[in-house]
BAFI-3210 file (N, C-alpha, C; in Angstrom, 3 decimals, decimal comma, padded with zeros to 6 digits):
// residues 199
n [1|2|3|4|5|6|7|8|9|10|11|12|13|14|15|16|17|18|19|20|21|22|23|24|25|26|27|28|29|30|31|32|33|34|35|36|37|38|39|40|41|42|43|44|45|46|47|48|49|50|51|52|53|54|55|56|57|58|59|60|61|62|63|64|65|66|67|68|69|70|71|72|73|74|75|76|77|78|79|80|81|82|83|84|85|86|87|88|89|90|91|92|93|94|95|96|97|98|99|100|101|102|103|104|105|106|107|108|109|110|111|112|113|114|115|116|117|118|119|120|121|122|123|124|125|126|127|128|129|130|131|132|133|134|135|136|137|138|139|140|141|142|143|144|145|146|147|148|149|150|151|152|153|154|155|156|157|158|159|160|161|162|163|164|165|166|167|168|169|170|171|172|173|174|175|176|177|178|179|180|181|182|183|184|185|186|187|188|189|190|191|192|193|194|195|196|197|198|199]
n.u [002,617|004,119|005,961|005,701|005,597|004,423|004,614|003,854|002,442|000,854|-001,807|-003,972|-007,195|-008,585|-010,953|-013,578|-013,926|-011,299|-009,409|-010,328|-009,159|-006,806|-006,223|-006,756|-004,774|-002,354|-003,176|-002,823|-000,017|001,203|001,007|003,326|005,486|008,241|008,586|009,371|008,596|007,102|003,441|001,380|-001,139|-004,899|-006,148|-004,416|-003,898|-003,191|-002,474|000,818|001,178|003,167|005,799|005,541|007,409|008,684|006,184|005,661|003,160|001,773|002,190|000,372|-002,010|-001,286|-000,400|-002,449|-003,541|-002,215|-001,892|-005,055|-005,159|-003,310|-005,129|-007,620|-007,960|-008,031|-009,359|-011,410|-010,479|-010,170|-008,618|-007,079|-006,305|-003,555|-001,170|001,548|005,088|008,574|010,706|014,065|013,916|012,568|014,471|015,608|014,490|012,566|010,876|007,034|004,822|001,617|000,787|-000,465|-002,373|-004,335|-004,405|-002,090|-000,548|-002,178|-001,881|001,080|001,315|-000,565|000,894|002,989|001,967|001,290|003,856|004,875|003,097|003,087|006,168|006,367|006,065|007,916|008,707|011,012|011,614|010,763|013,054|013,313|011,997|008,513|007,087|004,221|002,387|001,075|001,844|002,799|004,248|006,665|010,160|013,135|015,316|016,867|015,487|014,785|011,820|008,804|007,007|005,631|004,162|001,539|-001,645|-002,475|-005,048|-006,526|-007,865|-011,325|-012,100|-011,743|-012,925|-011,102|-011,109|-010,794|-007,886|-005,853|-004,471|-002,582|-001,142|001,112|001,335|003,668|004,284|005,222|003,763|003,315|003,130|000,058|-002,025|-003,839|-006,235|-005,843|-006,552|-009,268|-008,698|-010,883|-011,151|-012,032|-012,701|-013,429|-012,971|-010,733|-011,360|-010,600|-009,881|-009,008|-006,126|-004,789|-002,911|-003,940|-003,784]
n.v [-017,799|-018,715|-017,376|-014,597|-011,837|-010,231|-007,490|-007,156|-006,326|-006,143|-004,949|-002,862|-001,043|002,104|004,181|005,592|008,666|008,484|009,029|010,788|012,621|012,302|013,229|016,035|017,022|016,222|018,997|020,672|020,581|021,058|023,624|024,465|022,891|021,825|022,183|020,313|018,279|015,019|013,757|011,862|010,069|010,511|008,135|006,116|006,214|004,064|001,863|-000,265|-003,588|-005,468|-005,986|-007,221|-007,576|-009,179|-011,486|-014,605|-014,997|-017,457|-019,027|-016,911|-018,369|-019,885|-018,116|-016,675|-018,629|-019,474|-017,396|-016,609|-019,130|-018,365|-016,280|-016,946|-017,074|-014,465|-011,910|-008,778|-005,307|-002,456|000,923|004,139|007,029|009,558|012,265|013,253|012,691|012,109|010,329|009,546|011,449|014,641|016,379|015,506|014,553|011,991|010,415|011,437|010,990|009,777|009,151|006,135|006,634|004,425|000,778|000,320|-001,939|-003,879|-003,586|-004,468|-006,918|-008,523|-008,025|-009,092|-011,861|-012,244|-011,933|-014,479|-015,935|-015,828|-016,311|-018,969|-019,698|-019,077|-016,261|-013,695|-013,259|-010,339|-008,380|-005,988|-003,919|-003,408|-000,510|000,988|002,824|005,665|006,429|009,685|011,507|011,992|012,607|013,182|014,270|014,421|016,714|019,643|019,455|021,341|020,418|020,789|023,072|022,199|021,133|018,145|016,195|013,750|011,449|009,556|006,289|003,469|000,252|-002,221|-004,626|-006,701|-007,969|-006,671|-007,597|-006,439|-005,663|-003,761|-001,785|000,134|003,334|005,802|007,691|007,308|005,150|002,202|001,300|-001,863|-004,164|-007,487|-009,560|-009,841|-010,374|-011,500|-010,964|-012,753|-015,252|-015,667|-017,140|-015,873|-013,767|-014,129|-011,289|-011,113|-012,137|-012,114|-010,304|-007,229|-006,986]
n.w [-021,819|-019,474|-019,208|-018,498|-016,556|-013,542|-012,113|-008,966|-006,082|-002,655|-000,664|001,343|000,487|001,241|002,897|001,467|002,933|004,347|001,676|001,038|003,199|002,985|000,572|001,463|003,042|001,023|-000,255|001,406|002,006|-000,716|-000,531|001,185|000,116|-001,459|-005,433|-006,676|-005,322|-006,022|-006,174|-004,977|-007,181|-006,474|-006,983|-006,938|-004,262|-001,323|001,387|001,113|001,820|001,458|-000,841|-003,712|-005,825|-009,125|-010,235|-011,963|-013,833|-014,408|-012,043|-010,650|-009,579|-007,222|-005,728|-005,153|-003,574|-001,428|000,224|000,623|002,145|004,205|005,309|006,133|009,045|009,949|011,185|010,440|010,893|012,673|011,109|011,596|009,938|010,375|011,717|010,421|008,259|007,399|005,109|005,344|007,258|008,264|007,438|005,459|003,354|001,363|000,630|001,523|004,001|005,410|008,490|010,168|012,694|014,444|014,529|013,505|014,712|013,879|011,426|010,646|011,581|010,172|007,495|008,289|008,032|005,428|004,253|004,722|003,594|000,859|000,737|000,502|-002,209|-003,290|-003,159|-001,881|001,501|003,302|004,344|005,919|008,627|008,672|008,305|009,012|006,958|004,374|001,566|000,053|-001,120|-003,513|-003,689|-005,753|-004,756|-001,977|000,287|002,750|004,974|005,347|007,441|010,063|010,439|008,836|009,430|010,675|011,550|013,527|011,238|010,705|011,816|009,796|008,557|007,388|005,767|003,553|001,667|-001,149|-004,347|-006,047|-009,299|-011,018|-013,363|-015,327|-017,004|-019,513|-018,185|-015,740|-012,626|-012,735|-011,027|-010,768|-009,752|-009,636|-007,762|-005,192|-001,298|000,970|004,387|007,368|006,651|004,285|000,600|-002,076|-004,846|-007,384|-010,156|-012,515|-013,754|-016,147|-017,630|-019,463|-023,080]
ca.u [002,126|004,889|007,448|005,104|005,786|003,828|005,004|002,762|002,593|-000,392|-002,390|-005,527|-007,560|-008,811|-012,491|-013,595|-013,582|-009,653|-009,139|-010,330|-008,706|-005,637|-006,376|-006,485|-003,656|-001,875|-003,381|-002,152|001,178|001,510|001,634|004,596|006,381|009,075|007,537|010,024|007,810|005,860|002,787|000,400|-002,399|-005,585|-006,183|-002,931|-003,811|-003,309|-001,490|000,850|001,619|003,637|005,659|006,071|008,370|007,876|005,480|005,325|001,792|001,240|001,861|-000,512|-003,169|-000,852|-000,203|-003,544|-004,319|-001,478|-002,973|-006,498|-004,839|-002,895|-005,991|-008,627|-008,773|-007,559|-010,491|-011,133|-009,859|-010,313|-008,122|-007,429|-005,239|-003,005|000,267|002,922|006,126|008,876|011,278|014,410|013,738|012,128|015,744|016,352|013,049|012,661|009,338|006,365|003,686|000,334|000,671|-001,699|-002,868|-004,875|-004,237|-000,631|-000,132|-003,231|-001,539|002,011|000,965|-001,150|001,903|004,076|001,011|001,418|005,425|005,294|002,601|004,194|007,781|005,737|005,684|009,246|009,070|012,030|011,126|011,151|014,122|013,052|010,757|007,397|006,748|003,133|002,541|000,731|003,066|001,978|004,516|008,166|011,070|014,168|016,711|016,083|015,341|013,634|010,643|008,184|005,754|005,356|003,637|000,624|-002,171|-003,081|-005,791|-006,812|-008,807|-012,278|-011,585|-012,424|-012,141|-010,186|-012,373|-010,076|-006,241|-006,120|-003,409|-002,228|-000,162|001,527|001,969|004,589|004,737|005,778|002,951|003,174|002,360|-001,331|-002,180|-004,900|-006,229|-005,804|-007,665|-009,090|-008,635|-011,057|-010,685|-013,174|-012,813|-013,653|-012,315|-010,670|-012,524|-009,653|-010,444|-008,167|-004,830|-003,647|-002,412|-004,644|-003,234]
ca.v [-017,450|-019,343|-016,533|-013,464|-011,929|-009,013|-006,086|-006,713|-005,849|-006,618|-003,598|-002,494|000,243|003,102|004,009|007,128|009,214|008,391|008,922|012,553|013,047|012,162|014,401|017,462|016,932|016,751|020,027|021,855|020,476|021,750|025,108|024,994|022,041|022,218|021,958|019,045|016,612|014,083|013,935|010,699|010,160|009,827|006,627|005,180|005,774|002,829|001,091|-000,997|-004,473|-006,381|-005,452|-009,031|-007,650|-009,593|-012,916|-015,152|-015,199|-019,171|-018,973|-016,101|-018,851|-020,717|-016,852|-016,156|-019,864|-019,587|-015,746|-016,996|-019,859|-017,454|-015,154|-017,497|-016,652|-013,421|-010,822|-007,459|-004,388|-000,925|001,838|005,862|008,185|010,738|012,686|013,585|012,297|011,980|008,953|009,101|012,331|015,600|017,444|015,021|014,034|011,380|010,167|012,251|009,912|010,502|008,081|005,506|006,273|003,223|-000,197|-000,105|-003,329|-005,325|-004,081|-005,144|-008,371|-008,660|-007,982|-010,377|-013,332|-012,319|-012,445|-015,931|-017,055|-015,105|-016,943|-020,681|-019,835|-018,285|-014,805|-012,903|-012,408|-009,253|-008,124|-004,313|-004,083|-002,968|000,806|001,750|004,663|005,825|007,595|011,308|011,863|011,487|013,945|012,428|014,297|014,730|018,366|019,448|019,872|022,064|019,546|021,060|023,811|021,690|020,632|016,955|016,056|012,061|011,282|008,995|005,042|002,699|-001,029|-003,668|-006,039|-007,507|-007,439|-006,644|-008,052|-005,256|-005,186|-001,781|-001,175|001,042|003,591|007,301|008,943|006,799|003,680|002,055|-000,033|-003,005|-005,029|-008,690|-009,935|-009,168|-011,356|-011,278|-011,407|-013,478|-016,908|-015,744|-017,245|-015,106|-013,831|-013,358|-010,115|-010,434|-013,478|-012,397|-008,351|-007,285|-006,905]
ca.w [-020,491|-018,508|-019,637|-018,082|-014,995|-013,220|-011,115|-008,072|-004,613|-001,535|-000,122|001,801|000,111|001,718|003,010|000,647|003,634|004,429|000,700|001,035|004,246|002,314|-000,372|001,821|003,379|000,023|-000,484|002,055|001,785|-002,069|-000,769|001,735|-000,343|-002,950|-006,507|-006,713|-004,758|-007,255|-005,422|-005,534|-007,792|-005,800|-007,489|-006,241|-002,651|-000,143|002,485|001,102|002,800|001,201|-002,362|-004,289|-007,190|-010,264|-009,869|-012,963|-013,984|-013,693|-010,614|-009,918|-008,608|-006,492|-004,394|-004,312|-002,581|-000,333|000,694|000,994|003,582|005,439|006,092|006,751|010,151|009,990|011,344|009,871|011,703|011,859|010,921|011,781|009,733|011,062|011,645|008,950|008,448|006,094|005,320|006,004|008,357|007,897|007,115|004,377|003,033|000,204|000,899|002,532|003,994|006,470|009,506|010,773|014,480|015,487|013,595|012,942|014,843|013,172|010,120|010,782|011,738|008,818|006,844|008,541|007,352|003,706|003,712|004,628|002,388|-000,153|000,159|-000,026|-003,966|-003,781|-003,093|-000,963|002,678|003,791|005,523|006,904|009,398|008,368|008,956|008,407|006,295|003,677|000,914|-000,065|-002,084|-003,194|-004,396|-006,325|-004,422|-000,156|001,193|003,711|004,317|006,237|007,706|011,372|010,267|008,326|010,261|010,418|012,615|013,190|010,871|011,063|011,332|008,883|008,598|006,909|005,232|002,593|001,442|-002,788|-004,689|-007,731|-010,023|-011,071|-014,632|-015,412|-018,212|-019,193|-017,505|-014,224|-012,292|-012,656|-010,280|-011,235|-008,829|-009,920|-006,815|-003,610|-000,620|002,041|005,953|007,477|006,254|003,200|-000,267|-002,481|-005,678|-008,505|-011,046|-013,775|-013,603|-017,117|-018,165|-020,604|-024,146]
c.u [003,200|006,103|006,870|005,420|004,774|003,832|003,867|003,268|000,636|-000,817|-004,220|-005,746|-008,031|-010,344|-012,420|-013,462|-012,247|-009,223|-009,386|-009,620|-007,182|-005,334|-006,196|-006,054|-003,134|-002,185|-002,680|-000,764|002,081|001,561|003,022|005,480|007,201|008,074|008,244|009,263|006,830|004,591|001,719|-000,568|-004,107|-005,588|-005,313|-002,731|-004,347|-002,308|-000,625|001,649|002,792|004,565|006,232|007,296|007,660|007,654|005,441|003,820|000,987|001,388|001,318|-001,431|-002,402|-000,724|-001,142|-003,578|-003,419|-001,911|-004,117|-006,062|-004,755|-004,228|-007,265|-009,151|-007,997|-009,456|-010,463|-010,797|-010,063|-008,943|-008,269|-005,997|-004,938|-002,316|000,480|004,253|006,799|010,252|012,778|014,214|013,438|013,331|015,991|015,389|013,265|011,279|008,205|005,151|002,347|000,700|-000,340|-001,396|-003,563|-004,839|-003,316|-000,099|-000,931|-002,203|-000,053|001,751|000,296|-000,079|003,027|003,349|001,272|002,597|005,412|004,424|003,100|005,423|007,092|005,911|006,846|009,488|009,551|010,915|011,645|011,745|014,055|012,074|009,991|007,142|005,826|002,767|001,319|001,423|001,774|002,495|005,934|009,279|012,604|015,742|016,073|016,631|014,685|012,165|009,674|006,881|005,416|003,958|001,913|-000,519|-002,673|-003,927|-006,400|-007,985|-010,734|-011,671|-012,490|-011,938|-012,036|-011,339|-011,195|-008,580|-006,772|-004,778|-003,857|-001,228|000,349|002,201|002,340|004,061|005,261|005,057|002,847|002,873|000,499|-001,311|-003,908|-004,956|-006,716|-006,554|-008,006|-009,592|-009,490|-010,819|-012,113|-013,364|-013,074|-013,051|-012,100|-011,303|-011,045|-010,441|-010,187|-006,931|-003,948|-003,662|-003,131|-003,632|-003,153]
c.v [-017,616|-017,887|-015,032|-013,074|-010,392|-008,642|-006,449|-006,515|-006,135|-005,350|-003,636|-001,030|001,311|003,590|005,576|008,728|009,677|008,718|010,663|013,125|013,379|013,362|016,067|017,712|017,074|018,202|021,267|022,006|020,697|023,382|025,553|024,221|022,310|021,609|020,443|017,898|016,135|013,634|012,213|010,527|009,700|008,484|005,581|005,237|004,742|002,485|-000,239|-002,290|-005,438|-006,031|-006,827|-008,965|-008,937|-011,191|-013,459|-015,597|-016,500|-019,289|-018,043|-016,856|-019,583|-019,580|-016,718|-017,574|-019,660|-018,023|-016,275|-017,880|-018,848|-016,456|-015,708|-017,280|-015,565|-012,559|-009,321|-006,443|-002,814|000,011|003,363|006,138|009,470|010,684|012,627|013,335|012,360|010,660|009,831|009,731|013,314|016,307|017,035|014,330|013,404|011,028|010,997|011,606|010,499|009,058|007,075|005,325|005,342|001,957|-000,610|-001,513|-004,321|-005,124|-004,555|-006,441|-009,122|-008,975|-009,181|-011,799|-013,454|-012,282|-013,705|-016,525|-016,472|-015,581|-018,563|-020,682|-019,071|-016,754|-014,229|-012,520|-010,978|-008,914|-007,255|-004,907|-003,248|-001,303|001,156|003,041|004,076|007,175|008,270|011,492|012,157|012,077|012,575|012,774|014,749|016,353|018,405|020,067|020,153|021,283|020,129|021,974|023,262|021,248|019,518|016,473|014,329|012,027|009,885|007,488|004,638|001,662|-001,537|-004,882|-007,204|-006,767|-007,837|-007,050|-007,091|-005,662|-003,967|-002,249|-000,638|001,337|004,960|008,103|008,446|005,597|003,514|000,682|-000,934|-004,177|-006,748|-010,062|-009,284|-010,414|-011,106|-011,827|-012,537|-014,924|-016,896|-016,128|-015,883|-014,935|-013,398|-012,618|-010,540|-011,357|-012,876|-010,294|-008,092|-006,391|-005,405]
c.w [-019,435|-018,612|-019,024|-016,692|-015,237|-012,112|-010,456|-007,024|-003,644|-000,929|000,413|000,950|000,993|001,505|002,014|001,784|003,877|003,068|000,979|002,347|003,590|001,380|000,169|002,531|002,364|-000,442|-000,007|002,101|000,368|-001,549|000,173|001,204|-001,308|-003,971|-007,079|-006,441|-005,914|-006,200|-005,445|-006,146|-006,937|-006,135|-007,066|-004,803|-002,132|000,231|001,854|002,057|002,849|-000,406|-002,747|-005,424|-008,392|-009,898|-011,790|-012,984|-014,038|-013,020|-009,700|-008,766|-007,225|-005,193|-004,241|-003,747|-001,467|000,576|001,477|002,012|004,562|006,077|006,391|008,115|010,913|010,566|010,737|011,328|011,307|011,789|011,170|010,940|010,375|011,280|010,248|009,675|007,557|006,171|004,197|007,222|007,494|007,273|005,910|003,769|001,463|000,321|001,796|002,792|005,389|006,921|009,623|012,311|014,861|013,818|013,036|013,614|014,408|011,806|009,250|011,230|010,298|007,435|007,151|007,807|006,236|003,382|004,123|003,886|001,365|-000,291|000,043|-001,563|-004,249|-003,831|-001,754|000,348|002,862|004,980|006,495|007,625|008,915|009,199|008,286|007,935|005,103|002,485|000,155|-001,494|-002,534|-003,898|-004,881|-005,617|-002,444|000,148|001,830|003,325|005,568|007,109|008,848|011,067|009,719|009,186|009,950|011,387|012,066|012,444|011,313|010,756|010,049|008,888|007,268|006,861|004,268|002,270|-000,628|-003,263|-005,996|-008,391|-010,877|-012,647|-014,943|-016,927|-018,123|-018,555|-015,731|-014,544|-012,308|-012,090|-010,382|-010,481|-009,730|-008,842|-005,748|-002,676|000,687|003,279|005,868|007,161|005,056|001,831|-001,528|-004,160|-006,791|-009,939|-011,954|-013,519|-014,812|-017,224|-019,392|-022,095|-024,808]
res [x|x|x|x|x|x|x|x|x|x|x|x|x|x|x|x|x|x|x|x|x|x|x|x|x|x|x|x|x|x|x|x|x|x|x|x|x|x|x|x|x|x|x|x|x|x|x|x|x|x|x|x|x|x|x|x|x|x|x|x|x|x|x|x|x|x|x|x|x|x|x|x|x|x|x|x|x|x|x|x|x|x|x|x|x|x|x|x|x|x|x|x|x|x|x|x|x|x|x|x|x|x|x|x|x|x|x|x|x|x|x|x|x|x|x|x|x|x|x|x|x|x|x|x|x|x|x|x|x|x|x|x|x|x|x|x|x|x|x|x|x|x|x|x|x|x|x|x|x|x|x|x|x|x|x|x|x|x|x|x|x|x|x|x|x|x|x|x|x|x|x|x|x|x|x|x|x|x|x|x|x|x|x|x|x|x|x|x|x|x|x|x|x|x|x|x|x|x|x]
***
């Protein structure tokens, strides 16, 4: 057990609404995009907050307790999607992500809480500054890319109840991300899913 580690990372999910909003946006942007772009799997949409790189799995419980501190008196928050963007710039596009219009400072803040309980148990602060997004979808070499033209209109809010801790299993067909807990706002203690990788 002591010798295990697992690919995780910290994230809010997405209300089913924002999930289809998402979705048809990706839609429309498959027909003016290069066929290059790898696109996201619904399933793999959400905000993430935090990426932990690899955690040794005995000390899974010790991140979720130091989590569950930090957000004790954290409040939930709502969220709006909207805009398009691309990372590093539209001319030279490596990443293609849908914005967040209302909630980007609950959820940079949010993010700042979980890099410091997150280095209590030894994991790298984060050096960048936090730029809220939600990735679309991501090409291996940067071109541009036609985003003006697309229409993105704000989508409906939704709130922030809890932060999920995943871990992303890599293989040849893609990442799968498996939520290993979820941490709620509110004072609430956190409820762990799953601590070990199933066999």
């Amino acid at each position: 057990m002591s010798g295990d580690s697992l690919r995780s990372f910290l994230a809010v999910e997405l209300a089913p609404h924002a999930r289809a909003q998402a979705m048809e946006v990706m839609g429309r942007l498959r027909e003016s995009s290069p066929r290059e772009v790898r696109w996201v799997p619904e399933e793999n949409l959400h905000l993430t907050l935090k990426f932990l790189g690899n955690v040794e799995s005995d000390r899974v419980p010790k991140l979720i307790a130091a989590l569950s501190a930090k957000l004790e008196r954290v409040s939930g928050f709502e969220v709006r999607l909207g805009g398009l963007g691309a990372f590093p710039n539209v001319h030279r596009a490596r990443v293609v992500w849908l914005g967040v219009q209302a909630g980007a400072g609950e959820l940079a803040r949010l993010s700042r809480k979980l890099d410091a309980a997150a280095s209590k148990i030894g994991v790298e602060r984060e050096r960048r500054p936090f730029r809220t997004h939600l990735t679309l979808g991501r090409l291996r070499q940067p071109v541009p890319l036609p985003l003006a033209p697309v229409p993105c209109a704000d989508g409906r809010p939704f709130l922030i109840e809890e932060v999920v801790l995943y871990e992303s299993r890599l293989s040849p067909t893609g990442a799968r991300y498996v939520p290993l807990a979820r941490l709620p706002l509110h004072r609430a203690e956190a409820q762990p899913t799953n601590l070990v990788p199933e066999m």
